[in-house]
N, C-alpha and C positions, 0 to 999 in steps of 0.2 A: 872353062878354065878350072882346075884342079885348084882345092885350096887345103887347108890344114883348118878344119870345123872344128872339132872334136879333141879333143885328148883324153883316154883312160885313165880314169884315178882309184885304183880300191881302194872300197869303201866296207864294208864287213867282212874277216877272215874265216877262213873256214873251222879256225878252234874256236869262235867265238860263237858259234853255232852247231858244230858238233861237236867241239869239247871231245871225251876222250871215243865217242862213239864213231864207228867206222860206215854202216850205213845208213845214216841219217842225210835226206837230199831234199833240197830247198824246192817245194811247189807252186809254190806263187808270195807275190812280193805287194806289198802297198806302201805308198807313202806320202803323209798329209805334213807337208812343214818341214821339221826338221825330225819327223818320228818319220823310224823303218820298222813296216810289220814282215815279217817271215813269216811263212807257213811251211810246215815240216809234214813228211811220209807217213813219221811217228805221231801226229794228232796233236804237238804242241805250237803255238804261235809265238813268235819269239820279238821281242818291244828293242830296239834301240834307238838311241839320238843322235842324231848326225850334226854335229858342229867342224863348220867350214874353217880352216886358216890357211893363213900362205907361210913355204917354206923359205929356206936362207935364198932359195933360186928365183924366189918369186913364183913359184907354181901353184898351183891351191891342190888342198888334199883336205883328209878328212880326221878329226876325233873320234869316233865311236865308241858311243858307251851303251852296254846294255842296261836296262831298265826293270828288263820283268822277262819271264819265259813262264806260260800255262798251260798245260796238259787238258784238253778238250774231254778226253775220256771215252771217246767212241773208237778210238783203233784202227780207224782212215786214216790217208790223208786228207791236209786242210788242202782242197781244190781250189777257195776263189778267195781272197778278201778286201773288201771296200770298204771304204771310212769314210763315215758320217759326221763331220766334224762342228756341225750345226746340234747333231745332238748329242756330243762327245760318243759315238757308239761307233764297234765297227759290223760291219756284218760279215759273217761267216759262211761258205757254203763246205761242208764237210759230212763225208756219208750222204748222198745225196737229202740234205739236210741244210735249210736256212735258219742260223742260228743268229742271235745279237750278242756281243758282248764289250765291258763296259772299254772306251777307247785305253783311261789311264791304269784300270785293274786286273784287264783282261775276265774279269769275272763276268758268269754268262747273266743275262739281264731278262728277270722274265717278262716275258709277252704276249697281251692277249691277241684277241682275232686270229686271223689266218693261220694254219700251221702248216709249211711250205713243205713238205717231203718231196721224194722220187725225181730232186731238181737236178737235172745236166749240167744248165748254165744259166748265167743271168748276166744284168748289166746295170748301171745304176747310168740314171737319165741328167745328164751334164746341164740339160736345156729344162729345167724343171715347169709344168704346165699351171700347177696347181696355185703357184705365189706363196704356198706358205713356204715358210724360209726353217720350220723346226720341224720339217717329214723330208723323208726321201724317195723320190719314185723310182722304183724298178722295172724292166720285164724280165720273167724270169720264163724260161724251159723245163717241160716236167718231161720225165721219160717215158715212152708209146702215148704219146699224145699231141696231134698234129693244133697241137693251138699254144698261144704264147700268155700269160697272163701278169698283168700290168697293176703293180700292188704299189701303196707308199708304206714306209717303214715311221712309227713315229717313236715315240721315244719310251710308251708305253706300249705299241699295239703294234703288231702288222694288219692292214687292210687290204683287200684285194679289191679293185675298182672297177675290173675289166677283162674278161677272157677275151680274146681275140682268134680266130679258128686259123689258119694256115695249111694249103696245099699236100705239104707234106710234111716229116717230123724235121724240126729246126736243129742244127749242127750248131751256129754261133751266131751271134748276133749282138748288137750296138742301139743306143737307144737316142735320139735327140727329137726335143718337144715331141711331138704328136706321131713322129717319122722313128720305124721300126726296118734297119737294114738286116737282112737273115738271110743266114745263107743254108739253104737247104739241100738235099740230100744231094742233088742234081744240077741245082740255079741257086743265084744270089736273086734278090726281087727286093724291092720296099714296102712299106704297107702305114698307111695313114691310120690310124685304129681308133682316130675320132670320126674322120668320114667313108673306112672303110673301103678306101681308095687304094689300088695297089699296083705297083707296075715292076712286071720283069725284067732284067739288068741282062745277064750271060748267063750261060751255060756254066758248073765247074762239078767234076766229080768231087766228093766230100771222101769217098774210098779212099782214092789217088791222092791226092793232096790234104794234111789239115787246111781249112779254107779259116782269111782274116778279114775280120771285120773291124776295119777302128776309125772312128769320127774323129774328124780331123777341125770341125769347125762347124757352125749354124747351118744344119740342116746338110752338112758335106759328108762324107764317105771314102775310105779308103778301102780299095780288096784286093785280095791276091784272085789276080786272073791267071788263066792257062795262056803258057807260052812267059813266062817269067816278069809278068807285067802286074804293076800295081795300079787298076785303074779307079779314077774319082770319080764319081757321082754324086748327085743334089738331090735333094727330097723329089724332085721331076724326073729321078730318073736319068738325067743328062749331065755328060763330062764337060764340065768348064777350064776342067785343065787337061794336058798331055797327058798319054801314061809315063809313069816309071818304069824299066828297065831295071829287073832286078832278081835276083837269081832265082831258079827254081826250085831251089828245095828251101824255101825261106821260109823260118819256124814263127817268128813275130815280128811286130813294126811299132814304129814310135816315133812320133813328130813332133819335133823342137823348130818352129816358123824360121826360117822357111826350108828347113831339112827336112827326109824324111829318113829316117835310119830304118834299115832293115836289119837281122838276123838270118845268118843258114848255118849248116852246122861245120864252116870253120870260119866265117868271116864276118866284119859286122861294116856294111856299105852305108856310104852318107852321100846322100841322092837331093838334090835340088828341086823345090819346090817351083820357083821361079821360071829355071830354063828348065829341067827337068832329066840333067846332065850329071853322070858322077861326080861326087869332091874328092871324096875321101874313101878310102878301104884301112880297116882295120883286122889285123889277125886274131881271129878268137874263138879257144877250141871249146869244146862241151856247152857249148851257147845254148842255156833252155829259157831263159826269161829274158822280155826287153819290155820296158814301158816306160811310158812320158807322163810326170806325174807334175801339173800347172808347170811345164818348162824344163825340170827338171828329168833328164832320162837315165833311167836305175836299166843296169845288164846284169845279167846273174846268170851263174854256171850250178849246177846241181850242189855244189859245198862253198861256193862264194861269190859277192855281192860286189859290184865295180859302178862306177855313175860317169858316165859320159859327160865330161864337161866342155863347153862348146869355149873359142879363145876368140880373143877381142875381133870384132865387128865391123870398128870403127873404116878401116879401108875400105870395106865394101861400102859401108854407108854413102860414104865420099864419091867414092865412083857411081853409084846410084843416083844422087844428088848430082853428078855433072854430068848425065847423061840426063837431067829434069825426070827421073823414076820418086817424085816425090811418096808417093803411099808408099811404095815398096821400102822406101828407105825409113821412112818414120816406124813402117809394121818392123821391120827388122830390128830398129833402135828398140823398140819397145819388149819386141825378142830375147833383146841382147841382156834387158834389166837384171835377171835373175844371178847374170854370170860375170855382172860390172859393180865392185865397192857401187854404193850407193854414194858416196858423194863427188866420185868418177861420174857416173852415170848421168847425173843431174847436171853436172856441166855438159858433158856429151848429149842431153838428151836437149841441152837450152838450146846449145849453138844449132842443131840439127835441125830444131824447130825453127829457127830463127832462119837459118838458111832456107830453108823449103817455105820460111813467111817471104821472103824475097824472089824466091822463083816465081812464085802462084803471084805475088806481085806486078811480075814483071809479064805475066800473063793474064793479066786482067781479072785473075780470079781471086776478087778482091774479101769474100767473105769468107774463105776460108783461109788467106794469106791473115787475115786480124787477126781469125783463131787463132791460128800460129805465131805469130807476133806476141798474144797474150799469152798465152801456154810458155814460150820463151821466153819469156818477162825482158824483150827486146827494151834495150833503151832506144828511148822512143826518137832520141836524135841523132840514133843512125838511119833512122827514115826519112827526117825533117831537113838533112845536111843534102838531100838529093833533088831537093826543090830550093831552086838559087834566089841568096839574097832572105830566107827565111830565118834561117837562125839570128839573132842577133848580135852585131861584130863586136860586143864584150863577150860573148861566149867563146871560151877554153875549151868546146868538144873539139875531138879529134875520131878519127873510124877506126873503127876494129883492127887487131893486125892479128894474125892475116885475115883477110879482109870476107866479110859476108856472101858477097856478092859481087859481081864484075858489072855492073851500072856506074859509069863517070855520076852524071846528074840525068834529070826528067829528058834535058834536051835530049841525050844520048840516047834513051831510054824510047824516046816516042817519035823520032830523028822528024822533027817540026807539024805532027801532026796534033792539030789544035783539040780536035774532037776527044783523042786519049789525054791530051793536055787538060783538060775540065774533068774528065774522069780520075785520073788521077789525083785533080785536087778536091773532087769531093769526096773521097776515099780518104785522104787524109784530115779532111775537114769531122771526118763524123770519126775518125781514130784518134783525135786530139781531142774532141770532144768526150770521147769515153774515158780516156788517160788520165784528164785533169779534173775527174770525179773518182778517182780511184786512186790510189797509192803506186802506182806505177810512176807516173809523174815525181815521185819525192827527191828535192836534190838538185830539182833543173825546172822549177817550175815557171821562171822569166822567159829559159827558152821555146818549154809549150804556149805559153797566152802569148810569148811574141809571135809568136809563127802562126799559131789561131786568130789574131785581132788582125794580123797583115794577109791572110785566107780569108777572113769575111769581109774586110775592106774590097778585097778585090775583087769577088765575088758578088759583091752586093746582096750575101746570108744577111737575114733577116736577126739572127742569133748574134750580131757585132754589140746591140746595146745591151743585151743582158751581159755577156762579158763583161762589161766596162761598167756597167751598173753594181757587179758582186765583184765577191774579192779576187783582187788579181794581181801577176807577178810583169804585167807587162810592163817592156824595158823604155821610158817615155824617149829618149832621145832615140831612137829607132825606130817608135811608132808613132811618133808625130807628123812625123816626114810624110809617112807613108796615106796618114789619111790624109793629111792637108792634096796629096799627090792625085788623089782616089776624091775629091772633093768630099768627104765625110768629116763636114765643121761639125756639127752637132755631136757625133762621137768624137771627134777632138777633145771640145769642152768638158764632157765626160770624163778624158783620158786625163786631163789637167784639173779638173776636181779632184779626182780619185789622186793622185799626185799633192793631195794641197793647195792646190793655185786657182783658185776661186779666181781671181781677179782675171788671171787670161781667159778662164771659161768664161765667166762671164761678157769680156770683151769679145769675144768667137761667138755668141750669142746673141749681142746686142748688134752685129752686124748681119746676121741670118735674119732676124726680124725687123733692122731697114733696110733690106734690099741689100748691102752692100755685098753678101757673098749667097747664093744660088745652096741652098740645100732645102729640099722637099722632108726632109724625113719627119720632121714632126709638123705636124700643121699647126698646131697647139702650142708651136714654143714658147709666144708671149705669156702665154696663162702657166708655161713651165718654168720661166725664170723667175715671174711673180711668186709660183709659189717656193722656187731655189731660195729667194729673196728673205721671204718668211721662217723659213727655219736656218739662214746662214747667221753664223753666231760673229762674227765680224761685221761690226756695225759701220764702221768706216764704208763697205761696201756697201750697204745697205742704204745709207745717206745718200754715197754716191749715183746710186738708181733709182734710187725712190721717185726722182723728180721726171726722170725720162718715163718711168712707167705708168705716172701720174700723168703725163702729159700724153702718152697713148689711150690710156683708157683709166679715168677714174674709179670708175665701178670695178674692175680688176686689178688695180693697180693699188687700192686702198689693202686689199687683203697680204699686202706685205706687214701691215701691221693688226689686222685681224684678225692673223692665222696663230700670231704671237702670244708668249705668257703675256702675263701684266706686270705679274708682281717684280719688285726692282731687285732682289736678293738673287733672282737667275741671272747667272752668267749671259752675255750676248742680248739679255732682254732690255724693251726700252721703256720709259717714263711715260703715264700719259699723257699727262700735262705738255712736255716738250710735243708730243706726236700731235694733240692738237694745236699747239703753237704754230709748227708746221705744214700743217695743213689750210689753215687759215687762204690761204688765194686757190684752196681747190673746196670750192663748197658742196661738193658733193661727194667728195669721198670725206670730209668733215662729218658732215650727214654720218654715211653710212658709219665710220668708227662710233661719231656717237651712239646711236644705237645699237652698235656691237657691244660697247662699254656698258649701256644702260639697259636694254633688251636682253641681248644673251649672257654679260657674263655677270649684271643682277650688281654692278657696284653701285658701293651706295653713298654716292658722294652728291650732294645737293649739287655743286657748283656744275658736275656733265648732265644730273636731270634739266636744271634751270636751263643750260645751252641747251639741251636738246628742244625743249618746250618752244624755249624762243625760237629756235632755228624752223621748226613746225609750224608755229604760229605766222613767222616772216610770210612760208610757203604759201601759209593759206591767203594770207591778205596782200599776197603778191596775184595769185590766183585771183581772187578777187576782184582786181583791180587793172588785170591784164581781160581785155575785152575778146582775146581771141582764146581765151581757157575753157575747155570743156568742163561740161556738167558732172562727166567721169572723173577728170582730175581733181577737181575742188572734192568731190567726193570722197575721193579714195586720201586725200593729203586731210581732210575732217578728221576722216575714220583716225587716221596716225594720230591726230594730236585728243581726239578725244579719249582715242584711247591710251597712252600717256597720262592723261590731266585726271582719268578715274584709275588707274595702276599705280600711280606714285605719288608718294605723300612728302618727297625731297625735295619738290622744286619750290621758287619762290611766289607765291599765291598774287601776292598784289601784282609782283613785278610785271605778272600775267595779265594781269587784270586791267594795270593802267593800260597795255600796249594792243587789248579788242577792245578796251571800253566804247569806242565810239563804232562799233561795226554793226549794224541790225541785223548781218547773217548768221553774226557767232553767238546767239543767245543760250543755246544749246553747251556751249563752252564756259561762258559768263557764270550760267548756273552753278553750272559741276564748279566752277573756281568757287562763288559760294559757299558749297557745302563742304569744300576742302576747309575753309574759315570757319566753319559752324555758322553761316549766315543762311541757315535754312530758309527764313519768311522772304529774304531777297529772291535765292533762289527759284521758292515755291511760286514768288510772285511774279517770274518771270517765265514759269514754262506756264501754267495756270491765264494768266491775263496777257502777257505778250504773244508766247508759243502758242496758245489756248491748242495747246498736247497734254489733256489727260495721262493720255497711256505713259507719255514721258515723266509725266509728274508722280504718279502711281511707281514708274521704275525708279525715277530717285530718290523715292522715300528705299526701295528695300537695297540699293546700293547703297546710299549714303548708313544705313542703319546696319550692314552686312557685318561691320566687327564690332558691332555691340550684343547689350544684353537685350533682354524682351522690353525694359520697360521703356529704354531708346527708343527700341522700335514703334513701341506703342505711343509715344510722346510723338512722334515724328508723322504717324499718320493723322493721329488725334491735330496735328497743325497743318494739315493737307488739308482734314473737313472742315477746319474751320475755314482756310483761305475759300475754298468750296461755297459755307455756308455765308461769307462774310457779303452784307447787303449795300453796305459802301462802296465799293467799286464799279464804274461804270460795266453795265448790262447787269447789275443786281447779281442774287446770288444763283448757283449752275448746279441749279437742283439736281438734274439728269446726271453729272458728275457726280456728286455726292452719293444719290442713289448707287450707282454702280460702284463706286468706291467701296461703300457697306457692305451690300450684296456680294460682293467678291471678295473681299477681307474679314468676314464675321469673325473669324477666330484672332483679330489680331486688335480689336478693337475693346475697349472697355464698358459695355452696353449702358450702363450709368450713366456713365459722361455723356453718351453719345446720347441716350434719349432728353437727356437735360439738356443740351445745345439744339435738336430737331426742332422747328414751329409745329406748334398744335396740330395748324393744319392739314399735315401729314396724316395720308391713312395707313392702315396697318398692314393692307393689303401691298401696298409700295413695297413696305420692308418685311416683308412676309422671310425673303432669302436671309437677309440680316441675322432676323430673330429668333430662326428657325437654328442655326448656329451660334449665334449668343446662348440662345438656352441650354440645345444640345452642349456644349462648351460650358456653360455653370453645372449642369446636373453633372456630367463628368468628375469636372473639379469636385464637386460637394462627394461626390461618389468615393473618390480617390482620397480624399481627405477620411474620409468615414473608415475604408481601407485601413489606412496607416494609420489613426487610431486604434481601431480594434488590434492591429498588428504590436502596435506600442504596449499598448493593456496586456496582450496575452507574454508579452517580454518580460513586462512586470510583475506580473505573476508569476513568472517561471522563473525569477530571481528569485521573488521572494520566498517561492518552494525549497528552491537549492538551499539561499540562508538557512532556514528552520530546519533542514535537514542537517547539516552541518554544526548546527548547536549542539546536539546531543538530548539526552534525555531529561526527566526532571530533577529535581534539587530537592528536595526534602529536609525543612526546617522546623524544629519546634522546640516547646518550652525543655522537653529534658535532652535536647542534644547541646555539646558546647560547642564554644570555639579554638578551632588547632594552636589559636596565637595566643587568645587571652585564657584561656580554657573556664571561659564564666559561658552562663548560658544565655540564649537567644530570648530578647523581650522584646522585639518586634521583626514582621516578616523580610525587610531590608537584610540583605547580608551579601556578600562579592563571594566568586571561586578559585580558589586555586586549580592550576592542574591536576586532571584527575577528578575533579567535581566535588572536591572537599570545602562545604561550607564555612566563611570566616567574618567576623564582623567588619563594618565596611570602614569603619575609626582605626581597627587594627590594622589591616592592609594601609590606609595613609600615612600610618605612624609608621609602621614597616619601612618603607617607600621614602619616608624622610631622615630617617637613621640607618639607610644603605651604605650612604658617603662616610658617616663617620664610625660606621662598624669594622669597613674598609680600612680607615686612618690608623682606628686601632691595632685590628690583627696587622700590618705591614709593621707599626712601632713593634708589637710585640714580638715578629720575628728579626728584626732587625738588633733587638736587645740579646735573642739567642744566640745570635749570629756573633 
């Protein structure tokens, strides 16, 4: 089918380029952006700018303004020119001659390395190999020489990288990545000139025909073959598309996707890519140049310059689109960009995407249908309105008009197949999961988490409680239903926490964990509502279940108050005192808070250590007393309370005391209450002759002595030896104790005392260990003392250096010197200094000293009288 592609627009006149000259004819054309290069017969290259506007008709046409015209100076024509626009340079080929020059000065740019002569032709490489993004790769043709050589241009240097040899001498040729198509004297062929791989294409006389080489794409090929055909080839060698049909005497070609325009010398034909069918024919005489410059195709006649502008797209798009030609139709849109306002374009290009996200949809090709959806920044609930029952009935969407896509809903869509029914909904499950982490979502985000929370309810996604856990827009009267329907109580509660309503969640909870409603999802709920409990600032609730979770399990039920502040100034926080009031008929979660209180969080209130103590002490002498109690438990319930009765120094001593006094197994406890009173000889008399435990009596000499100074310590064991040494007490005195006590302690002991308390009878050799550390321990000390003496002395001495230094020199006084005050003379060596070291007698200075005040009184009356 014929259509209207194209329209010609001039765009450069011919006085604007030959001006009043009559044979001056245009050689070759370039054009990067909105810059048009000329190359003229006469050797100058001529700059303008092409700015687009639309007429009163609506038509586009062109501004033109020249910018520069330069004079080469070699008296050729300019043959070729390419634009570097990476390194603002263009390149030159003129007199068979590779020049550079600057893109905006046209001024020529010198260059070291290579110096290109005797060039036919060249190409600059579209598909660049190298990755740098500031050189340009070429191949270029030198004349009688069957090889092709592959240089980049950089901005300082030409480089030559690569000769490559060739069959015969090369006519033209096209360059993309590593793939060189040439068409030679006889044959078109390609040639890989990294791996030196090459394969022949057709037959073409170069004689008979100018032969055309022009890349049309990655690694693709366009030629003029024999018999009027434009055929395509790949880097393999092989046609993936039909030929073109297209005339024989055809001077150049130029592809705008998916057209290919050709040239002959009177017509300019626009030939289908697709089908490969004519569209369009255009009349146009003296036709010497045609090229596609990034979409944009420039025609040129020997004295003027014309741009083929392609006319909206949009119908064929549509038609491609409802024959499901999605690529075709998206390549085309994409086509069409250069010759659609840009903000035309971008609605044209949403909906396009958006429709071809719905076909690829509706055919299961579902991860390129998201691309598309996101690229079209589809609102996300013209997707979510096609799965029933998911929007939520406060939602105002309404669909597209005219409309997207021809899908009623899923049923229609899947006409009751269940297997597409699950695909489909995990396809929207993971695109509403992407949506409402992104900004797409903005504006409707009740309708994506409703439609997400009501997809993993139904689904049984694992992904339902983080939703309801973080922030979200879901609509509760809509999604309650839904899970109560879906039996997911546990995400209910959730949904109605997240909403406020602690109370209903908590009710949906407290029936999950007695049986009254059937949801597996947490196994752990009780320990989860314990710990909901703990940080819910609504105490009322808090009260209200404190007692059922206390009556589940004490031990986890206590950490509703556990987990809490203490202090009374937080909001929602509670009193201890009431909390233990409370607890009172749970005696084990009692326990446990008091040791929370008194253990971890270190308050220091006598009245929870004293409970505690007692509540410990209860334990043990229940233990005790219960004949079926293990050895392990009375153990381990000791350990608690003795360890309490030596860590704290807040509880009540006696109250302790009166309530094991009569127990013969808490002697070990009885004691420690002692030394809490400072009732050491009690104490000592009870782990010594009751316990008869040394080693216990030795540790609570250095416990009880631990927050004192030395001579505590020293007092305390000095009353250990003596209970030791003491000969009144039945079984006399426990020599072997004492011994070792010495022996193991010499440094803490005061050897004096200790040998003046020992019986005579003692030999030396017993306390050989004692003595040997007494002594070593006095020579030390005497040692150290001797030390800081001599250190003290040499202080003082070095004081008294600095003083006498600081005095100054001597005074000299005698019978013929006077005094500055009394100006009589010196009769004895006594005399004081002034500043300066001027001697004066030491009666003068006194007198001085006491008529300061009233020398003062004077001179003030006598200025006061001036005054």
């Amino acid at each position: 089918m014929s259509v209207k592609a194209f329209e010609l627009v001039p765009a450069v006149e011919r006085e604007q380029v030959m001006g009043e000259k009559v044979r001056i004819n245009i050689e070759c054309i370039e054009c990067c952006g909105k810059h048009l290069y000329l190359g003229t017969n006469d050797c100058f290259i001529h700059h303008f700018l092409l700015e687009e506007h639309t007429t009163a008709k609506g038509k586009l046409a062109y501004n033109v303004q020249k910018l520069l015209h330069k004079y080469l100076g070699l008296k050729k024509p300019v043959a070729e020119l390419k634009a570097a626009s990476a390194l603002e340079r263009l390149i030159v080929l003129c007199d068979s001659r590779i020049t550079v020059v600057d893109m905006v000065t046209l001024e020529p740019v010198p260059t070291g390395g290579t110096k290109l002569k005797g060039v036919t032709a060249f190409c600059v490489n579209e598909n660049p190999v190298t990755g740098d993004v500031f050189c340009v790769e070429m191949a270029v043709v030198l004349a009688r020489r069957r090889a092709v050589q592959i240089c980049t241009v950089h901005e300082d240097r030409v480089q030559m990288l690569k000769e490559v040899t060739t069959p015969e001498q090369p006519c033209a040729l096209s360059l993309d990545g590593y793939n060189i198509c040439l068409a030679l004297s006889t044959q078109y062929m390609i040639l890989n000139y990294s791996t030196g791989a090459s394969q022949d294409l057709f037959p073409y006389d170069c004689e008979e025909r100018k032969p055309i080489v022009k890349r049309i794409g990655r690694e693709e090929f366009l030629l003029a073959a024999p018999g009027g055909l434009g055929m395509f080839a790949n880097a393999e060698g092989i046609s993936q598309r039909a030929p073109v049909s297209w005339s024989e005497s055809v001077i150049a070609v130029a592809v705008c996707f998916p057209y290919v325009v050709a040239l002959d010398e009177g017509f300019v034909t626009v030939h289908s890519m697709l089908d490969q069918q004519l569209k369009q024919t255009l009349s146009f005489r003296d036709g010497h140049l045609l090229q596609d410059f990034e979409g944009k195709v420039v025609l040129a006649s020997s004295k003027a310059v014309y741009i083929l502008v392609p006319l909206p797209l949009e119908r064929q798009i549509q038609d491609l689109l409802a024959s499901h030609r999605v690529e075709e139709a998206l390549t085309l849109t994409e086509a069409a960009q250069r010759n659609i306002p840009k903000e035309k374009y971008q609605i044209l290009h949403k909906r396009i995407l958006q429709q071809a996200g719905f076909i690829q949809f509706g055919q299961l090709q579902f991860l390129e249908a998201k691309e598309h959806f996101r690229k079209g920044q589809l609102d996300v609930r013209e997707l979510i309105s096609l799965y029933p029952l998911l929007l939520p009935a406060s939602s105002s969407f309404t669909r597209c008009h005219p409309p997207l896509h021809e899908f009623a809903d899923l049923n229609h869509l899947t006409q009751g197949d269940q297997e597409k029914v699950q695909r489909f909904k995990r396809f929207l499950i993971s695109y509403l999961h992407e949506v409402r982490s992104s900004d797409s979502a903005n504006g409707f985000h009740e309708d994506v988490d409703t439609a997400l929370l009501k997809l993993y309810a139904e689904t049984g996604h694992e992904s339902l409680l983080d939703l309801l856990a973080s922030d979200n827009a879901c609509v509760l009267a809509d999604s309650a239903p839904w899970l109560e329907k879906h039996h997911k109580y546990f995400a209910l509660g959730l949904l109605y926490h997240y909403n406020g309503q602690d109370s209903a969640a908590l009710q949906m909870w407290v029936k999950i964990v007695n049986g009254d409603l059937q949801d597996s999802t947490r196994p752990d709920l009780f320990e989860y509502v314990v710990d909901f409990l703990s940080f819910c600032s609504n105490l009322d609730l808090v009260w209200r279940h404190a007692d059922w979770a206390l009556q589940k399990d004490q031990k986890i039920g206590v950490q509703i108050f556990t987990k809490r502040f203490t202090s009374k100034e937080k909001t929602g926080q509670l009193n201890p005192d009431g909390v233990i009031t409370y607890l009172q008929n749970h005696s084990q979660a009692l326990l446990l808070y008091l040791e929370h209180l008194v253990l971890e969080k270190r308050l220091q209130k006598e009245k929870y250590h004293t409970h505690l103590a007692v509540l410990y002490a209860d334990r043990v002498l229940g233990l005790i007393s219960r004949p079926s109690a293990t050895d392990d438990q009375l153990s381990a319930a000791r350990q608690k309370l003795q360890r309490l009765l030596k860590e704290s120094n807040l509880y009540r001593v006696q109250l302790l005391l009166g309530k094991i006094q009569d127990s013969e197994l808490l002697l070990l406890e009885r004691a420690t209450l002692h030394g809490k009173s400072e009732e050491h000889d009690k104490a000592l008399h009870i782990l010594v002759h009751q316990l008869k435990d040394s080693a216990a009596a030795e540790e609570y000499c250095s416990w009880a002595s631990a927050s004192h100074d030395q001579f505590y310590r020293q007092n305390l064991f000095h009353q250990l030896l003596s209970v030791y040494l003491d000969p009144d007490v039945p079984g006399g005195a426990q020599t072997v104790a004492a011994v070792d006590l010495l022996n193991r302690n010499a440094d803490v002991f005061d050897a004096v005392r200790v040998l003046k308390l020992l019986p005579e009878e003692w030999s030396l050799p017993l306390l050989r260990p004692f003595l040997c550390g007494a002594l070593r321990a006095s020579v030390h000390a005497r040692c150290t003392s001797q030390v800081a003496v001599g250190l003290a002395r040499a202080q003082n001495l070095q004081l008294q250096h600095d003083r006498l230094k600081y005095r100054g020199g001597p005074i000299l006084v005698s019978e013929k010197k006077g005094c500055q005050l009394c100006h009589n003379t010196f009769s004895e060596p006594d005399c004081a200094c002034l500043p300066g070291g001027t001697p004066v007698h030491i009666h003068c200075v006194a007198k001085k000293t006491l008529n300061l005040p009233v020398e003062r009184q004077q001179e003030n009356a006598h200025r006061s009288s001036h005054t």
